[in-house]
N, C-alpha and C positions, 0 to 999 in steps of 0.2 A: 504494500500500500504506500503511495508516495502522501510524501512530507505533509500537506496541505490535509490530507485527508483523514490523516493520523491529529491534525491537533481538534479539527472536528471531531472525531470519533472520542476524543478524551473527552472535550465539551460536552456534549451530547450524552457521553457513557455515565459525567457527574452530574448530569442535571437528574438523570434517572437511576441511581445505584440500589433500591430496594425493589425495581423491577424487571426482573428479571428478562422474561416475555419481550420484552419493549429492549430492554438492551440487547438480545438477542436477534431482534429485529434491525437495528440501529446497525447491528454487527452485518447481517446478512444484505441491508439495503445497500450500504457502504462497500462493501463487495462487489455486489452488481456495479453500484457506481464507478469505480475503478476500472471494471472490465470493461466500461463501456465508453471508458474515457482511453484508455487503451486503444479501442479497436478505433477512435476518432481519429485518435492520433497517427495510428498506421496512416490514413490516408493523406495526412498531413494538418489536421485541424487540429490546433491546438486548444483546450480546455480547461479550466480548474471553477473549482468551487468555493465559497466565500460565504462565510457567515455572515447573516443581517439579511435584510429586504431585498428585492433586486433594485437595482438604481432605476431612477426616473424613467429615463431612455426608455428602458427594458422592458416594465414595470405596462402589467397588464388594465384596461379599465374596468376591469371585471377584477379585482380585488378579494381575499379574502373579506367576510362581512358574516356578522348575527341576524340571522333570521328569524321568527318568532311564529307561534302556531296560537290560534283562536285560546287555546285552553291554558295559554302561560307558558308554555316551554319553549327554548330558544334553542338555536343549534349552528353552529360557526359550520359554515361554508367557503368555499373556496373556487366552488367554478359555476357557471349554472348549469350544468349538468347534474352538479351536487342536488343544487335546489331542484330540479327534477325529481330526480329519483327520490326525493324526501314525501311527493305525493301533493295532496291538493293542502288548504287550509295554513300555508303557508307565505310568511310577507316581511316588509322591511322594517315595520315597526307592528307593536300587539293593535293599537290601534286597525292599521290598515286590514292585518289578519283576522280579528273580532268582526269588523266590515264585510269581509269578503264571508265567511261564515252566518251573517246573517244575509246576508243576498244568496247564499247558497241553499240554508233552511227557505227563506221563501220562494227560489225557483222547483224547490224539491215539490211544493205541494203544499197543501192544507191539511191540518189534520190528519195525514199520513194517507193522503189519495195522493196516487200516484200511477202513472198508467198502465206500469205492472199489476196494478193492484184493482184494476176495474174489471168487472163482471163480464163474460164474454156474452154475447148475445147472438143468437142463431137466427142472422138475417134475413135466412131463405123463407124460414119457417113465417116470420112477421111480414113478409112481403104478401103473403099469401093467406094469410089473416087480419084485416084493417080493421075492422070495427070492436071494441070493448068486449061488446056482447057474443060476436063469435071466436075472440081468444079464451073466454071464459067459457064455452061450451067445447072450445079442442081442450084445453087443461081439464075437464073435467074427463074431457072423453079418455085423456092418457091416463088419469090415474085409475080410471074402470079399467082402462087395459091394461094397466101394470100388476091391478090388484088380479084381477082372471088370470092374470099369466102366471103370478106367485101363488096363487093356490092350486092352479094346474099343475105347476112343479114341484110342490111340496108332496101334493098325492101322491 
């Protein structure tokens, strides 16, 4: 491991010494990093790495940032991709995300109607029965025939 990468890995190894896990990760990403600063180099690109922020230049507008969910929980982000995969109910401040949560309660529905949740209705059947008075004598008529037919098949 060259020089530079060795004083990060110390840095890094003391900020975390009772975690194990995490130092073992540190150990193993620092590796990759090497090998891969390595293979840059064969081609002739030279690379190192540097403690702190990236400089201005560099320096992405899409930033690490705290994000916040309707219910109070916050969660540091780093790409929006991040915030993607984190799901819906998520925003730049509790405020916004509280907002966006009740605009989502009321597009969901009233009262928990929703249009997964409505009654199917067999069109065919209502196209061909208009009137009150003659759905009420097919309903009638179906449940004599449901009732003949259940004691037909219990005999």
């Amino acid at each position: 491991m060259q020089h530079y990468l060795e004083l990060i890995r110390n840095k890094l190894l003391a900020e975390h010494p009772d975690l194990m896990q995490n130092c073992e990760l540190i150990e193993k990403t620092l590796r990759e990093i090497d090998v891969a600063l390595e293979r840059l180099g064969r081609f002739g690109h030279q690379y190192h790495l540097a403690c702190g922020p990236c400089p201005d230049e560099l320096a992405s507008a899409w930033g690490p940032r705290i994000v916040w969910h309707w219910d109070g929980r916050r969660r540091l982000v780093y790409h929006p991709t991040d915030l993607a995969e984190l799901g819906e109910g998520w925003a730049e401040t509790l405020e916004e995300a509280k907002a966006l949560a009740g605009k989502a309660q009321q597009f969901a529905g009233r009262g928990g109607v929703r249009s997964a949740n409505l009654p199917a209705l067999m069109s065919d059947l209502l196209i061909h029965i208009s009137t009150p008075a003659e759905r009420e004598a097919d309903r009638k008529a179906r449940i004599a025939a449901w009732k003949l037919e259940r004691e037909n098949g219990e005999k």
